[in-house]
C-alpha positions as CSV (number, residue, x, y, z in Angstrom):
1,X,47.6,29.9,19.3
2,X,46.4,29.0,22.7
3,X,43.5,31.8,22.1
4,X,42.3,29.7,18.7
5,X,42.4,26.6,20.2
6,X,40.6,27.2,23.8
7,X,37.8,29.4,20.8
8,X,37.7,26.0,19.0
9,X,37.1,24.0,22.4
10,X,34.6,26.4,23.0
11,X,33.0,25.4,19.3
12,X,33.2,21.7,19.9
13,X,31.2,22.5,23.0
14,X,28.7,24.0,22.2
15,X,28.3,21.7,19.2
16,X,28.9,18.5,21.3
17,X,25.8,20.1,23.7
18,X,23.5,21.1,20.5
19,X,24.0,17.8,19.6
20,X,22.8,16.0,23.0
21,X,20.1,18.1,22.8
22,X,18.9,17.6,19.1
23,X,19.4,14.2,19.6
24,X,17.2,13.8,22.4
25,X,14.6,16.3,20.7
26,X,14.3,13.5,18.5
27,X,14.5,11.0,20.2
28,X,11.4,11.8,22.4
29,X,9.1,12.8,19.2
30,X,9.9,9.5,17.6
31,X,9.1,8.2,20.6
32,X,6.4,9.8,20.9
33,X,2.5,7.8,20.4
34,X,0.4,10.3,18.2
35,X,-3.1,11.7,19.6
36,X,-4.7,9.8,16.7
37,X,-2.9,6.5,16.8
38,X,-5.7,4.9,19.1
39,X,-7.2,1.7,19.5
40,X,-11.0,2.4,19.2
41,X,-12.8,1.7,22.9
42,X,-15.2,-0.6,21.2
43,X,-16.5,-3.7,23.1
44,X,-16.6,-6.9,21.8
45,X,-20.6,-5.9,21.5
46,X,-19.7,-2.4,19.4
47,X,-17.2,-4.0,17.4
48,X,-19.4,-7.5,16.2
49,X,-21.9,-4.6,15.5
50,X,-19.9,-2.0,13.8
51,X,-18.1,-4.8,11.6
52,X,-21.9,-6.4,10.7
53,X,-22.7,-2.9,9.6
54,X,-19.9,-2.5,7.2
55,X,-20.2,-6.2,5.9
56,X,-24.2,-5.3,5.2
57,X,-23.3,-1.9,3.2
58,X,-21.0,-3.7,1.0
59,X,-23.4,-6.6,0.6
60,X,-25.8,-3.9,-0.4
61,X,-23.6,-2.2,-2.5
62,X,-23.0,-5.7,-4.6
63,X,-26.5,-6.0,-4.8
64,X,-27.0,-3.1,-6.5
65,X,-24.0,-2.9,-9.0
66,X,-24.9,-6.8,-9.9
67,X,-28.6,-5.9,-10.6
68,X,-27.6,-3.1,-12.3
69,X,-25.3,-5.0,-14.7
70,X,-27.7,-7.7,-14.6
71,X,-30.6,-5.2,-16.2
72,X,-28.3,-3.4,-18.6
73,X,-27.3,-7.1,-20.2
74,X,-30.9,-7.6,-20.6
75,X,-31.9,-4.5,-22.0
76,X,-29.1,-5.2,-24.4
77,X,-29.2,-8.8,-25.1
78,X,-33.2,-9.5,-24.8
79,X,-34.5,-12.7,-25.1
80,X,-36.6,-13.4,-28.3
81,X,-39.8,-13.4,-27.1
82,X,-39.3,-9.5,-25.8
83,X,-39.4,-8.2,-28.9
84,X,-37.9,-5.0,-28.4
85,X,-35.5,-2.6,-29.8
86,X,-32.7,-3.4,-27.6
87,X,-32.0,-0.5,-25.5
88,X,-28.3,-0.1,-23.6
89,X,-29.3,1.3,-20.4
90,X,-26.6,3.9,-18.8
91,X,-24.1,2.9,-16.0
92,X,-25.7,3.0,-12.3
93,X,-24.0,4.8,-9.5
94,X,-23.9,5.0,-6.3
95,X,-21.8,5.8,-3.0
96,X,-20.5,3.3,-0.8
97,X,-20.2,5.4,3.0
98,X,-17.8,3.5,5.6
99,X,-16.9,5.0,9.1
100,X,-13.5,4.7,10.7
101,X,-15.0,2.4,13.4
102,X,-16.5,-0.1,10.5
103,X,-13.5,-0.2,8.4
104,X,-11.4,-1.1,11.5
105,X,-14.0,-3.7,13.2
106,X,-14.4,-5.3,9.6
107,X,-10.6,-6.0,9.4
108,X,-10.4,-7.3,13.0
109,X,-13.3,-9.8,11.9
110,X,-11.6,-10.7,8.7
111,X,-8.6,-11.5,10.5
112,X,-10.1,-14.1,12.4
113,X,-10.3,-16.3,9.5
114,X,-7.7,-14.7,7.8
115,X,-4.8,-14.2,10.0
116,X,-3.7,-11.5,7.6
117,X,-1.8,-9.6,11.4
118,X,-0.2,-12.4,12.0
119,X,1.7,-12.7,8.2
120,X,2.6,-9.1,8.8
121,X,3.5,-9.4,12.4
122,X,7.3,-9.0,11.2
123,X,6.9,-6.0,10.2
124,X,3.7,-4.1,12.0
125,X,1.8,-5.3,15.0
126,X,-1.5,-2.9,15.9
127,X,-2.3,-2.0,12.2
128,X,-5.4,0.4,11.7
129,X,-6.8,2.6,9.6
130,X,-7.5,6.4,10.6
131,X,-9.8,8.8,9.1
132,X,-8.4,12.6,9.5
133,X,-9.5,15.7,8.0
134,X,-9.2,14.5,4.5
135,X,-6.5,11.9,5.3
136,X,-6.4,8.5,4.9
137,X,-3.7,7.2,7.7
138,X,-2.2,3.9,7.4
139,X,-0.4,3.2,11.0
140,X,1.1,0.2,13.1
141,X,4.2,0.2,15.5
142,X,6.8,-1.0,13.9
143,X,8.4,-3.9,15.8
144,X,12.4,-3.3,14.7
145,X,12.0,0.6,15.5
146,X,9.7,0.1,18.4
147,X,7.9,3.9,17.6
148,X,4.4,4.2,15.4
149,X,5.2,4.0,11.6
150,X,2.5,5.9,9.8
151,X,1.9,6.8,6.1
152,X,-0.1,9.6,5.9
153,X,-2.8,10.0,2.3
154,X,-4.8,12.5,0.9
155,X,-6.9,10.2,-2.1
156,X,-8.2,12.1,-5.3
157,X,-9.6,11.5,-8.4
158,X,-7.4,13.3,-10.8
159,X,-7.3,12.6,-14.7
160,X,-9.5,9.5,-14.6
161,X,-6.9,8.1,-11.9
162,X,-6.6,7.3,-8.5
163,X,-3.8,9.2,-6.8
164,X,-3.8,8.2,-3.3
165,X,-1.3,10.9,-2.8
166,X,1.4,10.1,0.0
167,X,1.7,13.5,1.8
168,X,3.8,11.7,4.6
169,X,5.8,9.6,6.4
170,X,5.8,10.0,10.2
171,X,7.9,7.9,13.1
172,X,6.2,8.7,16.3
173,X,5.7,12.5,15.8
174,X,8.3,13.4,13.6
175,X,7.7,13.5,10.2
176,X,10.7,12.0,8.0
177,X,11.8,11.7,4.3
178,X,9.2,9.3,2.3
179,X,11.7,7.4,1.6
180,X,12.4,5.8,5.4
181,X,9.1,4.1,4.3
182,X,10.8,1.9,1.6
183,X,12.2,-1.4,3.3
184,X,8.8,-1.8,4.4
185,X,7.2,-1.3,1.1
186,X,9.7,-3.1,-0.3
187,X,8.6,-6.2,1.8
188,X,5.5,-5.8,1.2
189,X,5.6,-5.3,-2.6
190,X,7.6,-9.0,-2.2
191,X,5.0,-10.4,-1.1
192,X,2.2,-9.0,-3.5
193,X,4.6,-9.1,-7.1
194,X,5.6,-12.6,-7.7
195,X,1.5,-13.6,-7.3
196,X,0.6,-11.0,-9.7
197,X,1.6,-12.4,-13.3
198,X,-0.7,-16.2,-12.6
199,X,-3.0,-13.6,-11.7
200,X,-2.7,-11.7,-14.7
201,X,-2.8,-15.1,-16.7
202,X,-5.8,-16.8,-15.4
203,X,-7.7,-13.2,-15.2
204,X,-11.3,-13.1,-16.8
205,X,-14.8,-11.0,-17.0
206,X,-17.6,-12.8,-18.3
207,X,-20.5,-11.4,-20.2
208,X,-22.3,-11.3,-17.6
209,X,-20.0,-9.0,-16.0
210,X,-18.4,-11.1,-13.0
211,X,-15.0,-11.2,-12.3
212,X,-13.2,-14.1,-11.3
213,X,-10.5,-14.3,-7.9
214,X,-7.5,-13.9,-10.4
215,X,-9.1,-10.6,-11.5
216,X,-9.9,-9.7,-8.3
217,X,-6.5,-10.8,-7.1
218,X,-4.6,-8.9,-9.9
219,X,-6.5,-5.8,-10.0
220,X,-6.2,-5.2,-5.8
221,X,-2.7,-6.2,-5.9
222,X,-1.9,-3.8,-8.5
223,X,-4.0,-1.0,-6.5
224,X,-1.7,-1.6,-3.3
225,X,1.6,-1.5,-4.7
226,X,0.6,1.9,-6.8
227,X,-0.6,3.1,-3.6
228,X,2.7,1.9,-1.9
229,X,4.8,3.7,-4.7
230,X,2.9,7.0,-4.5
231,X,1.7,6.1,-8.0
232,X,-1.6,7.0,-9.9
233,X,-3.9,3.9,-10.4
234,X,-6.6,2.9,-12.0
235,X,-9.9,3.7,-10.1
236,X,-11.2,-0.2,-10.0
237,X,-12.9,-1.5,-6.9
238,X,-14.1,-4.9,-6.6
239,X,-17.4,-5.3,-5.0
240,X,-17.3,-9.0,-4.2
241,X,-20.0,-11.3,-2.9
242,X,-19.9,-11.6,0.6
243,X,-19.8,-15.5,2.1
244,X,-17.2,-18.4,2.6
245,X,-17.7,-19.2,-1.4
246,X,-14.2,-19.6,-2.9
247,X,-16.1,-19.3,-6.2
248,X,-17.9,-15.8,-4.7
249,X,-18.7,-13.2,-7.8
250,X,-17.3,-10.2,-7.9
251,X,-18.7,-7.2,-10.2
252,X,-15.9,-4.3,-11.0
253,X,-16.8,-1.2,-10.2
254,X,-14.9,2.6,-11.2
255,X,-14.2,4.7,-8.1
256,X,-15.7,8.7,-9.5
257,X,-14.9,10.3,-6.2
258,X,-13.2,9.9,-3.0
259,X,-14.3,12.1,0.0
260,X,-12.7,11.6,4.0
261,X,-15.0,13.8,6.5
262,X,-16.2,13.0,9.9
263,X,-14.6,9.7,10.9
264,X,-16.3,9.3,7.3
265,X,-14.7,7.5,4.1
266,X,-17.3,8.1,1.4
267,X,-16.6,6.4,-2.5
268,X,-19.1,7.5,-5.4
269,X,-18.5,4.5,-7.6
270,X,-20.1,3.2,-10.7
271,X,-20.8,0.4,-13.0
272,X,-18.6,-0.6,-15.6
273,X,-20.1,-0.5,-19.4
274,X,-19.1,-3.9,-21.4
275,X,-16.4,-1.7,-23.5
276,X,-14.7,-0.7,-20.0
277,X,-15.0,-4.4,-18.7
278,X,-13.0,-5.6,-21.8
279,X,-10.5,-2.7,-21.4
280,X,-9.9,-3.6,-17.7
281,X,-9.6,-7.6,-18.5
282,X,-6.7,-6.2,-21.2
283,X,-5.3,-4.3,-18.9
284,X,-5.4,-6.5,-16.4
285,X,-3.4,-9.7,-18.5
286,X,-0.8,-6.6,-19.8
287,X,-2.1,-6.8,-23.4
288,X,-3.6,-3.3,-23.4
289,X,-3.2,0.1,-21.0
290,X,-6.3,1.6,-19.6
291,X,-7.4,5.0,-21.3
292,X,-7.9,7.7,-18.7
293,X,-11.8,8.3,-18.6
């Protein structure tokens, strides 16, 4: 008897030790900052100009898709006098190129008007965006845990979707089930999901191939909280007019390819043809589903 129990002291032991040192194995790599959780060492200088140079390729890139949409309207809808065969002109594309320092510096600019840190400040100070080998990383520290919260994706084009494609979740160093992630994206979708149906309501696309800020509103708010779900979505960007206008135009836009290389986010996108516009706008108020193209 006395030989059982002193071999089960010995088991308890040994466990209890295991234990202490698991514990603090994990500790520590929770605790631990990642190599590529890193505030960029940009001046105030590098980061005005790195945020001005994102802020003129998206200006550019509205440019284009607006005077694309712009010609193919005409070329379809000609005014009487151009007595013509009306002629529907094929969608434009193009690729929209963004570094890791631009996407970052643009946000920190936004925020200055915006204050979008501070309404997420309860739940992640130091937000930014990293660009890794094919990842997309979403990362802030995470004020109740104290340790770097990051969700870690690897975007496709797959089926005529947008899968976004959660490969992780990470606290610190240590990578943990996805679904540690889902108070937080529970929050958030809060936040986004009771906007969403006014949204949907007031939505519209004009002829002329604008968007208004419901549309705009509904279709990014239903892109984040598929991206937040690990869900497929549909490949929509918004290329809105830059400026202070509340009443700014926005042209929708399909995402054809996603590509993350160099510090390097690169989108192929292009135009939308009238019969996509009206599928999207359906889609958009719930009265129709969007066919995979």
């Amino acid at each position: 008897m006395k030989k059982i129990l002193r071999r089960l002291a010995m088991f308890f032991l040994v466990l209890g030790i295991a234990l202490i040192i698991t514990g603090a194995f994990v500790r520590n790599r929770v605790r631990q900052v990642p190599s590529w959780y890193r505030h960029l060492h940009l001046n105030d200088a590098m980061q005005q100009q790195a945020a001005n140079s994102m802020t003129q390729k998206l200006a550019a890139t509205y440019s284009q898709a607006n005077d694309a949409v712009a010609a193919a309207t005409r070329a379809k809808f000609p005014l009487p006098e151009q007595a013509t065969q009306p002629v529907d002109l094929p969608p434009a594309s193009f690729t929209l190129e963004l570094s890791e320092a631009e996407i970052n510096s643009f946000f920190a600019e936004w925020d200055t008007t915006e204050h979008w840190r501070q309404k997420l400040a309860k739940y992640v100070v130091d937000p930014v965006v990293i660009l890794e080998d094919h990842e997309l990383i979403l990362a802030g520290m995470v004020p109740e845990w104290n340790v770097v919260l990051s969700l870690h994706f690897v975007p496709k084009i797959e089926k005529g979707k947008l899968d976004m494609g959660l490969k992780r979740v990470m606290a610190g160093t240590l990578t943990l089930p996805k679904s540690t992630a889902d108070s937080y994206i529970g929050k958030i979708d809060a936040l986004i999901s009771p906007k969403l149906p006014e949204h949907r309501r007031n939505a519209e696309i004009n002829p002329k191939g604008w968007a208004n800020n419901d549309a705009v509103s509904a279709a990014m708010g239903e892109l984040v909280l598929h991206v937040l779900h690990d869900e497929p979505a549909e490949p929509v960007f918004m290329l809105q007019e830059l400026g202070h206008n509340r009443d700014a135009r926005s042209v929708p836009v399909r995402i054809t390819g996603v590509d993350i290389s160099e510090k390097t986010l690169k989108l192929d996108l292009r135009t939308m043809t009238p019969d996509e516009r009206d599928a999207l706008l359906q889609h958009l108020r719930g009265t129709d589903v969007l066919a995979s193209n």
